[in-house]
Structure formats: structure tokens, C-alpha cells
N, CA, C and O atoms as a GROMACS GRO file, in nm:
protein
  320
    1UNK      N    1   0.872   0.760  16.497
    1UNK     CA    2   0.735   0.766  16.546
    1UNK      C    3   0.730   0.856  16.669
    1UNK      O    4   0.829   0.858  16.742
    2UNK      N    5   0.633   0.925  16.697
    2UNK     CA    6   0.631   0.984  16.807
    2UNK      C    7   0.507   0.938  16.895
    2UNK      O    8   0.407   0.928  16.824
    3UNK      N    9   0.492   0.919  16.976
    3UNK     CA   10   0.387   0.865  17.089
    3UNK      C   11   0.345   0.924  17.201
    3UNK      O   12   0.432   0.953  17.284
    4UNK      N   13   0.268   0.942  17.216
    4UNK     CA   14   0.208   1.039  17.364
    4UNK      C   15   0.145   0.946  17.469
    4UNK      O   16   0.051   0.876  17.429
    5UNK      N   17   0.188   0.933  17.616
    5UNK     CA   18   0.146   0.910  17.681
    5UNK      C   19   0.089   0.943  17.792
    5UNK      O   20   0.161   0.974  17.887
    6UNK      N   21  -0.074   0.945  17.808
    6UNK     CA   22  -0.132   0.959  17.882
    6UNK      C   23  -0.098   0.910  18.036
    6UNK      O   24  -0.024   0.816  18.063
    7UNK      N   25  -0.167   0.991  18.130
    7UNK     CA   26  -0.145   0.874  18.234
    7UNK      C   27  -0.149   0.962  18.380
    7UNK      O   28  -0.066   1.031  18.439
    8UNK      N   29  -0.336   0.910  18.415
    8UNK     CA   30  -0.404   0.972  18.491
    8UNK      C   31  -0.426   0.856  18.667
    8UNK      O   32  -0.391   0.739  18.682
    9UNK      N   33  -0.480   0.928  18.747
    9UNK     CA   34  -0.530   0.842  18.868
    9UNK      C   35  -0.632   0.793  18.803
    9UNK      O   36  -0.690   0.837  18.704
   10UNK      N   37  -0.653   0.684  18.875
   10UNK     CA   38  -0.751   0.547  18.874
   10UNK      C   39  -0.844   0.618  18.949
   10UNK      O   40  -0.833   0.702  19.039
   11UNK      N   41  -0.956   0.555  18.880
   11UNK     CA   42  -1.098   0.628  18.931
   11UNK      C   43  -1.098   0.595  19.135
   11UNK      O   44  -1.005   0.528  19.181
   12UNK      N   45  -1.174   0.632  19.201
   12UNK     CA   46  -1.168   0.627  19.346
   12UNK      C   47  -1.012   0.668  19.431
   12UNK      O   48  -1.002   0.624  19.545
   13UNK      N   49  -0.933   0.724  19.393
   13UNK     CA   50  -0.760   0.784  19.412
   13UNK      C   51  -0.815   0.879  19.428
   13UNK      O   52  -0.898   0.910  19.342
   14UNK      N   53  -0.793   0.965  19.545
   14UNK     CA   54  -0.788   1.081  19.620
   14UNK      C   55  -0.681   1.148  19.496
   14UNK      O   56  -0.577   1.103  19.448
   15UNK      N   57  -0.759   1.277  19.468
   15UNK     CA   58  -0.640   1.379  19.391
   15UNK      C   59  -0.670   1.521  19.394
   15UNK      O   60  -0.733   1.597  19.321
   16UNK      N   61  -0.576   1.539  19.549
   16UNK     CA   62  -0.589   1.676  19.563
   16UNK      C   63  -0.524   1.792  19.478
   16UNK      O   64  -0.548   1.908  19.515
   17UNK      N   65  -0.443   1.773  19.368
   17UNK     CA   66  -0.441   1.849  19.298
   17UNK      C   67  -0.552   1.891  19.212
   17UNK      O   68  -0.560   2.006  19.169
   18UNK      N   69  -0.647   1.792  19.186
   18UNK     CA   70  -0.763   1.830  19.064
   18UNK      C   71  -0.844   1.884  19.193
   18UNK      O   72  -0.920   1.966  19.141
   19UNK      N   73  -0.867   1.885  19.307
   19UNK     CA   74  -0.951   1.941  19.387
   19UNK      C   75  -0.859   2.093  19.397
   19UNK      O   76  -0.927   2.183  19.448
   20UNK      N   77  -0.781   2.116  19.375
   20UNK     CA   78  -0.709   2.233  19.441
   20UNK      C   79  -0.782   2.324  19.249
   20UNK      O   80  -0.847   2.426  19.228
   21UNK      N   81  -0.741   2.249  19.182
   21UNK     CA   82  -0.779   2.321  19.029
   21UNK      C   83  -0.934   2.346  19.037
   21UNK      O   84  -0.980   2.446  18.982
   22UNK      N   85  -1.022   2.253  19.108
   22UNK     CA   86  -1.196   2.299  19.088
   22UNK      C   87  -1.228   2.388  19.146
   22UNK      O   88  -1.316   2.462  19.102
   23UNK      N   89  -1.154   2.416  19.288
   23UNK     CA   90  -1.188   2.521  19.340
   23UNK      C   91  -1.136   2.683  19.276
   23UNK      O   92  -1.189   2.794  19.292
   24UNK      N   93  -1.044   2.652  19.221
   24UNK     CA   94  -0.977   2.756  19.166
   24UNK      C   95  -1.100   2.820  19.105
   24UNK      O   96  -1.174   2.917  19.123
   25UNK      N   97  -1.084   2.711  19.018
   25UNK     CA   98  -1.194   2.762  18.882
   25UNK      C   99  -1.310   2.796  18.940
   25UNK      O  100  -1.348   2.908  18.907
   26UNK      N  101  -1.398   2.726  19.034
   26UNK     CA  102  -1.488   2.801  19.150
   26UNK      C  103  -1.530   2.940  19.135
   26UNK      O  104  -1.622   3.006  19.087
   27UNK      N  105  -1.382   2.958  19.221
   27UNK     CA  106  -1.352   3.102  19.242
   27UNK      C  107  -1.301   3.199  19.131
   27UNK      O  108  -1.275   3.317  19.154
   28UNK      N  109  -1.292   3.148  19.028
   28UNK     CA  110  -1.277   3.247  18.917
   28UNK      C  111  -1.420   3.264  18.826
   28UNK      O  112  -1.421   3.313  18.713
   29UNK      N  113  -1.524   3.220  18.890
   29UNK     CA  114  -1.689   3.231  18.815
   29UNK      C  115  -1.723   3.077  18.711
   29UNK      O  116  -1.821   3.068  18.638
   30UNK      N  117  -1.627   2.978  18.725
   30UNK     CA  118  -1.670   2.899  18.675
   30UNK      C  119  -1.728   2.777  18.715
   30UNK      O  120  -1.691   2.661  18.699
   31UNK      N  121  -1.857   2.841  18.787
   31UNK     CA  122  -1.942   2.766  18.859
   31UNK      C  123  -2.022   2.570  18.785
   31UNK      O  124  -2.084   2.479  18.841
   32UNK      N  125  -1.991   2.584  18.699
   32UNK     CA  126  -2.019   2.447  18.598
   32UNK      C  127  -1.926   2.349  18.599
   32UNK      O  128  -1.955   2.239  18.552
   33UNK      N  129  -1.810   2.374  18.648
   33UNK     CA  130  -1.736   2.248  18.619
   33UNK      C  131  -1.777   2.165  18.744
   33UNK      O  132  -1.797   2.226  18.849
   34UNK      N  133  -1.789   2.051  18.741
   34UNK     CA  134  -1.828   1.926  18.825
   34UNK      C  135  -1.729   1.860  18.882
   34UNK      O  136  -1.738   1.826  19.001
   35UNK      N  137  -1.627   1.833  18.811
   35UNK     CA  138  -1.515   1.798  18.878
   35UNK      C  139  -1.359   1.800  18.803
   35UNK      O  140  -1.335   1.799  18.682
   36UNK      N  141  -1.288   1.802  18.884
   36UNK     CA  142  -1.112   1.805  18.807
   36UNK      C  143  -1.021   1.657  18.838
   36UNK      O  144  -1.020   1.601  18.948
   37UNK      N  145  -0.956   1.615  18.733
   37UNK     CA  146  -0.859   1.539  18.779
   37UNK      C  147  -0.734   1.543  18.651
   37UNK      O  148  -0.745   1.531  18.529
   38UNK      N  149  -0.609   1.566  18.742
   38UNK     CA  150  -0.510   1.584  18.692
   38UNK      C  151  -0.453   1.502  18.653
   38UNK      O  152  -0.492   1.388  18.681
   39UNK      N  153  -0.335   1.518  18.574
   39UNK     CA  154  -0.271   1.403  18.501
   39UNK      C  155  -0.141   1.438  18.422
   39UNK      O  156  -0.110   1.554  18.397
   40UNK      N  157  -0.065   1.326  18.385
   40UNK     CA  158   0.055   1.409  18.269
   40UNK      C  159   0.049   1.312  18.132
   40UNK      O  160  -0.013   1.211  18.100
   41UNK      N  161   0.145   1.399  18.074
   41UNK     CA  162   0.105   1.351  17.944
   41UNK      C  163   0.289   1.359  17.891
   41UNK      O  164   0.348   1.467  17.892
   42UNK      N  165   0.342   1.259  17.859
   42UNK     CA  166   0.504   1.248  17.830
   42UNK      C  167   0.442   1.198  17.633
   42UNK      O  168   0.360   1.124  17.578
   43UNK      N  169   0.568   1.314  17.591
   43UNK     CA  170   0.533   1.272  17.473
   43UNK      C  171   0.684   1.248  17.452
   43UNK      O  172   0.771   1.326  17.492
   44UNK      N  173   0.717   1.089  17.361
   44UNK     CA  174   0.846   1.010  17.336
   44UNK      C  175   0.854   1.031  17.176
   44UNK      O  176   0.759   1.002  17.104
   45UNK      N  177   0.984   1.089  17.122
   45UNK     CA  178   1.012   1.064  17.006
   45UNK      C  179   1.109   0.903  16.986
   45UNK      O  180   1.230   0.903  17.007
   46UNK      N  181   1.053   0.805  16.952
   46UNK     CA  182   1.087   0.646  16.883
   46UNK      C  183   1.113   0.632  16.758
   46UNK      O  184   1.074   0.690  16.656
   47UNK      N  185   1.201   0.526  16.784
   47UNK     CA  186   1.254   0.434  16.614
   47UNK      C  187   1.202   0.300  16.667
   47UNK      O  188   1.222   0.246  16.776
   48UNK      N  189   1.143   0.268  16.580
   48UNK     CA  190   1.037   0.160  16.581
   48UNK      C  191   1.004   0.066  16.426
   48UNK      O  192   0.946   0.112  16.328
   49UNK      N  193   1.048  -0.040  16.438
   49UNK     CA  194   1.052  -0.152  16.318
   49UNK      C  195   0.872  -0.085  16.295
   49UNK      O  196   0.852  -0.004  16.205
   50UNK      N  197   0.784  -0.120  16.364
   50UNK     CA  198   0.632  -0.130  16.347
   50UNK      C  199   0.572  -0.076  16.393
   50UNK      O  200   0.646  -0.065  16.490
   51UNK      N  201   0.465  -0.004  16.428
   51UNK     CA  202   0.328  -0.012  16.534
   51UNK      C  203   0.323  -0.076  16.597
   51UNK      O  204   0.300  -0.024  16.706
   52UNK      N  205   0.335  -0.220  16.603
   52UNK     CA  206   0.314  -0.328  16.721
   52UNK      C  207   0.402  -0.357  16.796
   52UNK      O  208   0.396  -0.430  16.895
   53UNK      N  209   0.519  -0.285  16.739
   53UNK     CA  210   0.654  -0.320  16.837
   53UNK      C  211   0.683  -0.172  16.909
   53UNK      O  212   0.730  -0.151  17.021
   54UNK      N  213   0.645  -0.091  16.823
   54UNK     CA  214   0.626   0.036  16.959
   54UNK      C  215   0.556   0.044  17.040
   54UNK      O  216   0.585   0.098  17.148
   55UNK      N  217   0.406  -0.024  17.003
   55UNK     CA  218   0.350  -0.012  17.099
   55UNK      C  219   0.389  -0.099  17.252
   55UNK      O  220   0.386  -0.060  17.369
   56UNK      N  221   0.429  -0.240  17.186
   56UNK     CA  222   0.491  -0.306  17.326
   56UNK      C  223   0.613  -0.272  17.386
   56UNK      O  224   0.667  -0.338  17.475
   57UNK      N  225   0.666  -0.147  17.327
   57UNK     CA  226   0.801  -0.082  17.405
   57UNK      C  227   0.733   0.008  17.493
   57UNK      O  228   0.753   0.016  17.614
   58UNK      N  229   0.674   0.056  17.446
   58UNK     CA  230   0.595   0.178  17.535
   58UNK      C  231   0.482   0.168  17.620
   58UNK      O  232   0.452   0.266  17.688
   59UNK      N  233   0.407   0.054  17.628
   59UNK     CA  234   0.332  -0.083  17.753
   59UNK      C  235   0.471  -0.095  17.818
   59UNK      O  236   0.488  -0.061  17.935
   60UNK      N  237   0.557  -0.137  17.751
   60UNK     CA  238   0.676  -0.166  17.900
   60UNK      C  239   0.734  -0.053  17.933
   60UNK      O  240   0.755  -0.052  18.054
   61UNK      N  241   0.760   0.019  17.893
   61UNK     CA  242   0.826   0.182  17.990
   61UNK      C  243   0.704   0.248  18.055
   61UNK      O  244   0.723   0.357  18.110
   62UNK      N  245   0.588   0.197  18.055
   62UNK     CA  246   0.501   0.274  18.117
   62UNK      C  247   0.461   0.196  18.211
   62UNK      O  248   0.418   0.233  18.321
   63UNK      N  249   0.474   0.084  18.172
   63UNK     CA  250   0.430  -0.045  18.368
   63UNK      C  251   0.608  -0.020  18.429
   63UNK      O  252   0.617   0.015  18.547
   64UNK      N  253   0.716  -0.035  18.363
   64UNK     CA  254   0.809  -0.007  18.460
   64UNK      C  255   0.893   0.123  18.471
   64UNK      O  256   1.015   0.131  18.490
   65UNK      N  257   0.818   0.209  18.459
   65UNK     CA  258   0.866   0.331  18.502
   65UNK      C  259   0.795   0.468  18.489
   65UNK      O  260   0.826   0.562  18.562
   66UNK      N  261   0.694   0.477  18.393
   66UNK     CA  262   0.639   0.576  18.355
   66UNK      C  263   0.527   0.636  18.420
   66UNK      O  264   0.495   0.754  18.425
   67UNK      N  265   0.463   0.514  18.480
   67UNK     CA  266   0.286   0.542  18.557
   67UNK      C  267   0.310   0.385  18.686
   67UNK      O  268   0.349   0.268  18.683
   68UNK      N  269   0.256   0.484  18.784
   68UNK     CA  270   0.273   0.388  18.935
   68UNK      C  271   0.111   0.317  18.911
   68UNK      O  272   0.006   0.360  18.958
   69UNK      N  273   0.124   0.228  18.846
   69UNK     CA  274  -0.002   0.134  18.802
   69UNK      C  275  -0.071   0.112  18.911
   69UNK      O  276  -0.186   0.068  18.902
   70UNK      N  277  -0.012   0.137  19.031
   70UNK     CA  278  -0.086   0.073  19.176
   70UNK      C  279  -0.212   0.183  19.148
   70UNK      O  280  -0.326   0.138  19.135
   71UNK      N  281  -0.187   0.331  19.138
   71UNK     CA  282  -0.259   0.435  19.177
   71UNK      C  283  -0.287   0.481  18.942
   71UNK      O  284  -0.392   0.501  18.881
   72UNK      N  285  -0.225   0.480  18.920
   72UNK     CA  286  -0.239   0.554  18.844
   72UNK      C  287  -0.278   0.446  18.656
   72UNK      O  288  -0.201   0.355  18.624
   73UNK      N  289  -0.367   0.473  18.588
   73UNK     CA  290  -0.354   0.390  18.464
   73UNK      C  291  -0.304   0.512  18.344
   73UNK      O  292  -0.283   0.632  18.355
   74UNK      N  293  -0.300   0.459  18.282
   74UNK     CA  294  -0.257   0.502  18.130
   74UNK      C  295  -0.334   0.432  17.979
   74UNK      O  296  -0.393   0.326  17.955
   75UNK      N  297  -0.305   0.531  17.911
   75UNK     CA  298  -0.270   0.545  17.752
   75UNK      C  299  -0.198   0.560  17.604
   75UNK      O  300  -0.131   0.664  17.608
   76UNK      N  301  -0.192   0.527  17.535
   76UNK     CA  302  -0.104   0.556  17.443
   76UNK      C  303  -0.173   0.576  17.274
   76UNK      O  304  -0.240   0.500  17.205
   77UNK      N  305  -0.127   0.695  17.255
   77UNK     CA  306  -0.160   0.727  17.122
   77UNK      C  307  -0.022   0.761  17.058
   77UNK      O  308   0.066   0.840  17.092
   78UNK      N  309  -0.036   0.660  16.932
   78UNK     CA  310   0.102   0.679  16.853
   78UNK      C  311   0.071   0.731  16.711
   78UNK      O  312  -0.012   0.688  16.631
   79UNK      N  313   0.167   0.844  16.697
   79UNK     CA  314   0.149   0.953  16.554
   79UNK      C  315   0.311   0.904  16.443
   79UNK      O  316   0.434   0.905  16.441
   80UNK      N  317   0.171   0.860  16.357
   80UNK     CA  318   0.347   0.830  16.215
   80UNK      C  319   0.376   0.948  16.174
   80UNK      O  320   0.469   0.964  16.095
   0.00000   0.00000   0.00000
């Protein structure tokens, strides 16, 4: 299975990188964008009995190690 995980700042988290990207874009004529916020995206190739058991492997590598839950939440989309 392969799985992609999302995993952005929590809404009200200061993120001066997506401010450093709006202005960019600003200044390159793209006066419409409203706002930026950055993020990463780890994509895991898994061996996995199920769906339901990957998915609770990958809820636990992402609360203990993957995304600082204090500041940051996540997602997971898994591809058979």
C-alpha cells in the first residue's frame, strides 16, 4: 500500500514561511492570492494485512513522530 501524509499548521500558528511565499507571489503579479500556508507531504510505501490496520500504523507514526500535533495536524490518504 502506499499512503500519503499530509500535515499542515493548525489554523491560528504563525507561518512565516507561507507569508514569505504570498509575498513572493505578490511580487511576481499575482495580486489574487489571499493567503499561503505551507506544509509537507511524506509519502510511505507499507505492507499492511488491511486498510484498517494501516491506517492505525500510520495515526501512530504520525502522533509519534511525523507531525508536532502541538502546532501542526494532519492527514492520510491511502492508495491500493
Amino acid at each position: 500500500m502506499r499512503a500519503i501524509v499530509n500535515i499542515y499548521l493548525k489554523d491560528g500558528v504563525l507561518d512565516p514561511q507561507g507569508k514569505a511565499v504570498h509575498h513572493a507571489l505578490d511580487s511576481l503579479g499575482f495580486s489574487g492570492v489571499q493567503s499561503v500556508r505551507v506544509g509537507k507531504q511524506i509519502v510511505i510505501e507499507l505492507k499492511a494485512a488491511d486498510r484498517e490496520s494501516a491506517m492505525r500504523e500510520l495515526e501512530e507514526m504520525s502522533e509519534a513522530l511525523l507531525a508536532n500535533t502541538v502546532i501542526e495536524d494532519y492527514n492520510i490518504e491511502i492508495e491500493e
